[in-house]
C-alpha positions as CSV (number, residue, x, y, z in Angstrom):
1,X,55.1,86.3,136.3
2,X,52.2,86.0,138.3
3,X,50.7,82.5,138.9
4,X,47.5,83.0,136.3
5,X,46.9,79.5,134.7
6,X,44.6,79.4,131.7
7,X,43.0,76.2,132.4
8,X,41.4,74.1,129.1
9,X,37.8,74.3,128.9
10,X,35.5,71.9,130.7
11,X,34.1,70.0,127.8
12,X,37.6,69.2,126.8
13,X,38.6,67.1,130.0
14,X,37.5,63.9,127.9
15,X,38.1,60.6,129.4
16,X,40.7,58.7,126.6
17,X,39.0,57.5,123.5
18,X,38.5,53.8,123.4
19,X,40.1,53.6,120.1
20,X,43.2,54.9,121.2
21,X,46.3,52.7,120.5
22,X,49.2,55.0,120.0
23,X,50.9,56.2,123.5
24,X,54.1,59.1,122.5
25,X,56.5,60.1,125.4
26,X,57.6,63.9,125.8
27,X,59.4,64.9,128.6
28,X,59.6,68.5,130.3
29,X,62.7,69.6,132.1
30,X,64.5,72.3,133.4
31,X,65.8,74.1,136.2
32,X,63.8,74.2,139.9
33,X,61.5,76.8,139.5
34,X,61.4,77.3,136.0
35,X,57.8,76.4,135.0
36,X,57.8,72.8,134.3
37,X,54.5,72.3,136.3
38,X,52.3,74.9,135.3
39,X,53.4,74.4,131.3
40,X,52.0,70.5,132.1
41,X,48.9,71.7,134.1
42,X,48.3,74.5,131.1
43,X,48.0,72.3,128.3
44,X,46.8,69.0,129.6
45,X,43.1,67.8,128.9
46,X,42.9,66.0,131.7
47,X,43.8,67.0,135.5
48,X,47.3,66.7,136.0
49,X,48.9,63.7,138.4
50,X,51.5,66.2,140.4
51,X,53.9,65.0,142.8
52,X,54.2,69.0,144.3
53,X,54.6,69.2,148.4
54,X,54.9,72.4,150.6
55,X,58.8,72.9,150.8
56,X,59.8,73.8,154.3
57,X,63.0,74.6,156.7
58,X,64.1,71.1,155.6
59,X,64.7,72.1,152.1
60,X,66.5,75.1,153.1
61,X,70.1,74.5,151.9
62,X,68.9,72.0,149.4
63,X,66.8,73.7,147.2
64,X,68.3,77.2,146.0
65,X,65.2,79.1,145.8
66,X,66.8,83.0,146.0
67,X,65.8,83.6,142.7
68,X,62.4,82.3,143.0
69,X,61.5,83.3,146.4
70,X,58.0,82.9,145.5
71,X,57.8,79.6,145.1
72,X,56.5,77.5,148.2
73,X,56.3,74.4,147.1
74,X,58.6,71.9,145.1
75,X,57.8,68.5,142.9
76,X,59.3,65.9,144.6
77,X,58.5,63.0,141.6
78,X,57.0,64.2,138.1
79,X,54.1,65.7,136.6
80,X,51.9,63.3,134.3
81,X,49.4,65.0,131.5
82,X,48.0,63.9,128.5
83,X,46.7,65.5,125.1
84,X,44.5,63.4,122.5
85,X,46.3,64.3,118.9
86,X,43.3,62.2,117.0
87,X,41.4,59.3,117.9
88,X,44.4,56.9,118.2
89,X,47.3,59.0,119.1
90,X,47.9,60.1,122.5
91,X,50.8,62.2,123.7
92,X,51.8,61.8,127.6
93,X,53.4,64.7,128.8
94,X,55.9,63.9,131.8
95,X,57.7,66.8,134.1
96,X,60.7,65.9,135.4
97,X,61.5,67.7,138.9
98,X,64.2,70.4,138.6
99,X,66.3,69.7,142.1
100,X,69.6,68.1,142.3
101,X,68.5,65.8,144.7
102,X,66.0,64.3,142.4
103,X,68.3,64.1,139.2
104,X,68.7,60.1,139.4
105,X,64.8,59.8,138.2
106,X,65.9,62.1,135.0
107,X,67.5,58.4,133.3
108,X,64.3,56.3,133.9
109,X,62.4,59.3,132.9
110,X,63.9,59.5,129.7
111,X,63.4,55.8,128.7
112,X,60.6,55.3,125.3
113,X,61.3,59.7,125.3
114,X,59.8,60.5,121.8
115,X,61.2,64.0,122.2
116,X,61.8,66.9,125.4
117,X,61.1,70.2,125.7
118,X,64.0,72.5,127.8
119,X,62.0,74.8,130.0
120,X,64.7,78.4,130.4
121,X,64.4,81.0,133.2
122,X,66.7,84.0,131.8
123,X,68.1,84.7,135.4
124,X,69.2,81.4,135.9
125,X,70.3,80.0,132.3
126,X,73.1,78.1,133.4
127,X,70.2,76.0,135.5
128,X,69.7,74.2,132.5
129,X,73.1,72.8,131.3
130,X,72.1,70.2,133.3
131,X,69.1,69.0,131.0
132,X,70.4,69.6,128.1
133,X,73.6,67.1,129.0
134,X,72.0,64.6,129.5
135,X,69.4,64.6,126.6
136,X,72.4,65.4,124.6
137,X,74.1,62.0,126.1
138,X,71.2,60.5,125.0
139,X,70.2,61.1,122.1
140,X,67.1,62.6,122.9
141,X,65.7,65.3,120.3
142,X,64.8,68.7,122.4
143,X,63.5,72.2,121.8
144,X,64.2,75.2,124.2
145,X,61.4,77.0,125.1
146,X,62.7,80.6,127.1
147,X,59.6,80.9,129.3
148,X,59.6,84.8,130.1
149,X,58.8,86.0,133.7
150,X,57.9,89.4,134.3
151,X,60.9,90.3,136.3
152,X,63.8,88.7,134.2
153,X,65.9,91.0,131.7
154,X,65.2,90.7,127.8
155,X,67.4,89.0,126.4
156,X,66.7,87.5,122.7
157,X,66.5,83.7,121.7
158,X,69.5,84.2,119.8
159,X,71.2,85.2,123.2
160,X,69.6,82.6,125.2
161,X,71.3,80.1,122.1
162,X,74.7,81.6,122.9
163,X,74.3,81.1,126.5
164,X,73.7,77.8,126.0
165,X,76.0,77.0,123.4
166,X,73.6,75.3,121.4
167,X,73.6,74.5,117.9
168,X,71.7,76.3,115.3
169,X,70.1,73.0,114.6
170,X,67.9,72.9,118.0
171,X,64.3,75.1,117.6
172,X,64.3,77.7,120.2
173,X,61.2,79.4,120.7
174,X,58.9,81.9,123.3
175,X,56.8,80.9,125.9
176,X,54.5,81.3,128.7
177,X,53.9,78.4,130.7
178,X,50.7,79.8,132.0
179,X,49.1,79.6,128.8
180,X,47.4,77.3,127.1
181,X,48.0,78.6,123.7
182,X,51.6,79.2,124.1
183,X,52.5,75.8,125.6
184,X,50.4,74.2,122.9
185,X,52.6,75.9,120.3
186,X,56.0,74.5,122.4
187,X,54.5,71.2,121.6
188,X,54.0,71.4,118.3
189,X,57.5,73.1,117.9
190,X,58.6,69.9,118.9
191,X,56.1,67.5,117.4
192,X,57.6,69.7,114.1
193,X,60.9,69.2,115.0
194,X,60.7,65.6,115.5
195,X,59.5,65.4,112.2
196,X,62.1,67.1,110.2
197,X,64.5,65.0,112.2
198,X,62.0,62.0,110.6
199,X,61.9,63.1,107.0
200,X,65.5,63.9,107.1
201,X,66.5,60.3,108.2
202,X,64.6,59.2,105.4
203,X,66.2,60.8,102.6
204,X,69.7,59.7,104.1
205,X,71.1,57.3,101.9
Protein backbone atom coordinates (compact mmCIF):
# COMPACT_ATOMS: atom_id res chain seq x y z
CA UNK A 1 0.00 0.00 0.00
CA UNK A 2 1.55 3.03 -1.03
CA UNK A 3 0.94 6.30 0.92
CA UNK A 4 -1.71 8.00 -1.76
CA UNK A 5 -4.35 9.88 0.31
CA UNK A 6 -7.44 11.08 -1.48
CA UNK A 7 -7.95 14.28 0.25
CA UNK A 8 -11.81 15.84 0.44
CA UNK A 9 -12.26 18.60 -1.88
CA UNK A 10 -11.47 22.15 -1.00
CA UNK A 11 -14.96 23.61 -0.88
CA UNK A 12 -15.78 20.91 1.62
CA UNK A 13 -13.32 22.06 4.41
CA UNK A 14 -16.39 24.10 5.96
CA UNK A 15 -15.86 25.76 9.19
CA UNK A 16 -18.79 24.01 11.68
CA UNK A 17 -22.26 25.19 11.14
CA UNK A 18 -23.56 27.57 13.71
CA UNK A 19 -26.59 25.55 14.16
CA UNK A 20 -24.88 22.58 15.18
CA UNK A 21 -25.93 21.13 18.58
CA UNK A 22 -25.35 17.40 18.30
CA UNK A 23 -21.56 16.29 18.97
CA UNK A 24 -21.32 11.88 18.42
CA UNK A 25 -18.04 10.15 19.50
CA UNK A 26 -16.44 7.32 17.28
CA UNK A 27 -13.28 6.05 18.04
CA UNK A 28 -10.55 4.43 15.58
CA UNK A 29 -8.19 1.72 16.83
CA UNK A 30 -6.07 -0.82 16.05
CA UNK A 31 -2.69 -2.17 15.90
CA UNK A 32 0.68 0.40 15.31
CA UNK A 33 0.86 0.77 11.84
CA UNK A 34 -2.40 -0.32 10.68
CA UNK A 35 -3.92 2.83 9.11
CA UNK A 36 -5.64 4.59 11.86
CA UNK A 37 -4.24 7.98 10.81
CA UNK A 38 -4.58 8.11 7.26
CA UNK A 39 -8.50 6.51 7.53
CA UNK A 40 -9.05 9.93 9.95
CA UNK A 41 -7.02 12.30 7.53
CA UNK A 42 -9.07 10.56 4.43
CA UNK A 43 -12.44 11.23 5.46
CA UNK A 44 -12.31 14.30 7.71
CA UNK A 45 -13.71 17.72 6.31
CA UNK A 46 -11.57 19.59 8.20
CA UNK A 47 -7.61 19.29 8.66
CA UNK A 48 -6.92 16.71 10.98
CA UNK A 49 -5.31 17.66 14.73
CA UNK A 50 -2.46 14.68 14.65
CA UNK A 51 -0.25 13.94 17.42
CA UNK A 52 2.38 11.97 14.72
CA UNK A 53 6.35 12.57 15.57
CA UNK A 54 9.36 11.19 13.62
CA UNK A 55 10.15 7.79 15.48
CA UNK A 56 13.83 7.36 16.04
CA UNK A 57 16.63 5.03 17.74
CA UNK A 58 14.71 5.67 20.95
CA UNK A 59 11.72 3.81 19.86
CA UNK A 60 13.75 1.00 18.64
CA UNK A 61 12.76 -1.87 21.02
CA UNK A 62 9.55 -0.22 21.87
CA UNK A 63 7.77 0.00 18.88
CA UNK A 64 7.74 -3.38 16.70
CA UNK A 65 7.83 -1.98 13.36
CA UNK A 66 9.39 -5.25 11.25
CA UNK A 67 6.28 -5.55 9.55
CA UNK A 68 5.89 -2.04 8.68
CA UNK A 69 9.32 -1.01 7.98
CA UNK A 70 8.01 1.84 6.11
CA UNK A 71 6.59 3.68 8.54
CA UNK A 72 8.83 6.59 10.04
CA UNK A 73 6.77 8.14 12.20
CA UNK A 74 4.35 7.10 15.15
CA UNK A 75 1.19 8.95 16.97
CA UNK A 76 2.16 9.59 20.16
CA UNK A 77 -1.53 11.02 21.42
CA UNK A 78 -4.72 10.68 18.94
CA UNK A 79 -6.00 11.92 15.79
CA UNK A 80 -9.08 14.36 16.06
CA UNK A 81 -11.43 14.80 12.69
CA UNK A 82 -14.72 15.72 12.18
CA UNK A 83 -17.65 15.18 9.54
CA UNK A 84 -20.97 17.32 9.38
CA UNK A 85 -24.00 14.58 9.06
CA UNK A 86 -26.63 17.61 8.58
CA UNK A 87 -26.80 20.89 9.98
CA UNK A 88 -26.99 19.79 13.70
CA UNK A 89 -25.23 16.65 13.88
CA UNK A 90 -21.67 16.38 14.01
CA UNK A 91 -19.57 13.19 14.29
CA UNK A 92 -15.89 13.58 15.83
CA UNK A 93 -13.76 11.03 14.71
CA UNK A 94 -10.90 10.23 17.37
CA UNK A 95 -7.65 7.75 16.57
CA UNK A 96 -6.40 6.13 19.22
CA UNK A 97 -2.44 5.40 18.95
CA UNK A 98 -1.66 1.70 18.30
CA UNK A 99 1.67 1.24 20.77
CA UNK A 100 1.72 -0.49 23.97
CA UNK A 101 3.18 2.18 25.60
CA UNK A 102 0.30 4.41 24.90
CA UNK A 103 -2.56 1.90 25.76
CA UNK A 104 -3.54 3.79 29.27
CA UNK A 105 -5.18 6.76 27.06
CA UNK A 106 -7.43 3.84 25.16
CA UNK A 107 -9.93 4.10 28.76
CA UNK A 108 -10.35 7.96 28.63
CA UNK A 109 -10.58 7.63 24.97
CA UNK A 110 -13.45 5.53 25.10
CA UNK A 111 -15.52 7.67 27.53
CA UNK A 112 -19.19 9.33 25.65
CA UNK A 113 -17.76 6.39 22.61
CA UNK A 114 -21.03 6.31 20.47
CA UNK A 115 -19.44 3.49 18.58
CA UNK A 116 -15.51 2.21 17.21
CA UNK A 117 -14.25 1.14 14.24
CA UNK A 118 -11.38 -1.91 14.53
CA UNK A 119 -8.77 -1.05 11.93
CA UNK A 120 -7.01 -4.96 10.74
CA UNK A 121 -3.64 -5.44 9.01
CA UNK A 122 -3.88 -9.24 7.70
CA UNK A 123 -0.08 -9.80 8.63
CA UNK A 124 -0.49 -8.83 11.95
CA UNK A 125 -4.22 -9.92 13.06
CA UNK A 126 -3.41 -10.87 16.39
CA UNK A 127 -2.32 -6.91 16.75
CA UNK A 128 -5.84 -6.26 17.32
CA UNK A 129 -7.06 -8.62 20.18
CA UNK A 130 -6.03 -5.88 22.08
CA UNK A 131 -8.79 -3.41 20.87
CA UNK A 132 -11.30 -5.51 20.51
CA UNK A 133 -10.88 -6.55 24.60
CA UNK A 134 -11.27 -3.77 25.68
CA UNK A 135 -14.30 -2.41 23.62
CA UNK A 136 -15.70 -5.74 24.39
CA UNK A 137 -15.07 -4.95 28.39
CA UNK A 138 -16.90 -2.05 27.65
CA UNK A 139 -19.54 -2.32 26.07
CA UNK A 140 -18.65 -0.41 23.20
CA UNK A 141 -20.43 -1.33 19.73
CA UNK A 142 -17.46 -1.91 16.97
CA UNK A 143 -17.14 -2.87 13.37
CA UNK A 144 -13.94 -4.39 11.79
CA UNK A 145 -12.79 -2.86 8.91
CA UNK A 146 -9.72 -5.43 7.17
CA UNK A 147 -7.79 -2.44 5.59
CA UNK A 148 -5.88 -4.30 2.63
CA UNK A 149 -2.18 -3.47 1.89
CA UNK A 150 -0.67 -4.40 -1.22
CA UNK A 151 1.80 -6.79 0.22
CA UNK A 152 -0.43 -8.76 2.72
CA UNK A 153 -1.95 -12.36 1.69
CA UNK A 154 -5.78 -12.53 0.74
CA UNK A 155 -7.46 -13.76 3.11
CA UNK A 156 -11.44 -13.37 3.27
CA UNK A 157 -13.53 -11.42 5.92
CA UNK A 158 -14.88 -14.57 6.92
CA UNK A 159 -11.26 -15.69 7.75
CA UNK A 160 -10.22 -12.42 9.26
CA UNK A 161 -13.78 -13.31 11.57
CA UNK A 162 -12.22 -16.66 12.56
CA UNK A 163 -9.01 -15.21 13.39
CA UNK A 164 -10.45 -13.09 15.57
CA UNK A 165 -13.04 -15.15 17.04
CA UNK A 166 -15.62 -12.77 16.65
CA UNK A 167 -19.24 -13.21 16.56
CA UNK A 168 -21.33 -13.32 13.54
CA UNK A 169 -23.14 -10.44 15.12
CA UNK A 170 -20.11 -7.77 14.61
CA UNK A 171 -20.17 -6.06 10.65
CA UNK A 172 -16.97 -6.85 9.13
CA UNK A 173 -16.29 -5.08 6.09
CA UNK A 174 -13.32 -3.93 3.20
CA UNK A 175 -11.35 -1.04 3.35
CA UNK A 176 -8.83 1.35 2.19
CA UNK A 177 -7.76 3.88 4.51
CA UNK A 178 -6.46 6.04 1.77
CA UNK A 179 -9.65 6.61 0.38
CA UNK A 180 -12.19 8.77 0.93
CA UNK A 181 -14.94 6.79 -0.41
CA UNK A 182 -14.05 3.58 1.31
CA UNK A 183 -13.49 5.05 4.78
CA UNK A 184 -16.81 6.88 4.33
CA UNK A 185 -18.53 3.58 3.81
CA UNK A 186 -16.66 2.14 7.29
CA UNK A 187 -18.49 4.97 8.87
CA UNK A 188 -21.65 4.34 7.80
CA UNK A 189 -21.23 0.53 8.38
CA UNK A 190 -21.11 1.59 11.71
CA UNK A 191 -23.47 4.48 11.93
CA UNK A 192 -25.82 1.31 10.36
CA UNK A 193 -24.74 -0.89 12.91
CA UNK A 194 -25.38 1.39 15.76
CA UNK A 195 -28.72 1.63 14.60
CA UNK A 196 -29.85 -1.95 14.31
CA UNK A 197 -28.28 -2.22 17.82
CA UNK A 198 -31.01 0.94 18.38
CA UNK A 199 -34.08 -0.44 16.78
CA UNK A 200 -33.43 -3.71 18.30
CA UNK A 201 -33.29 -2.33 21.94
CA UNK A 202 -36.53 -0.89 21.14
CA UNK A 203 -38.50 -3.74 20.26
CA UNK A 204 -37.09 -5.69 23.44
CA UNK A 205 -39.75 -6.11 25.75
Amino acid sequence: MDSTISEPDADARVPLGAAADTGLKIVIVGGFGVGKTTLVRSVSEIRPLNTEEVMTQASVGIDENAKVSDKHTTTVAFDFGRISLNERMVLYLFGAPGQERFWFLWDRLFSGTLGAVVLVDTRRVEDSWYAIDRLEHHGTPFVVAVNRFSDAASHSLEEVREALSLSEDVPMLDCDARQRRSSKSVLIGLVNHLYDLSMAREMTP
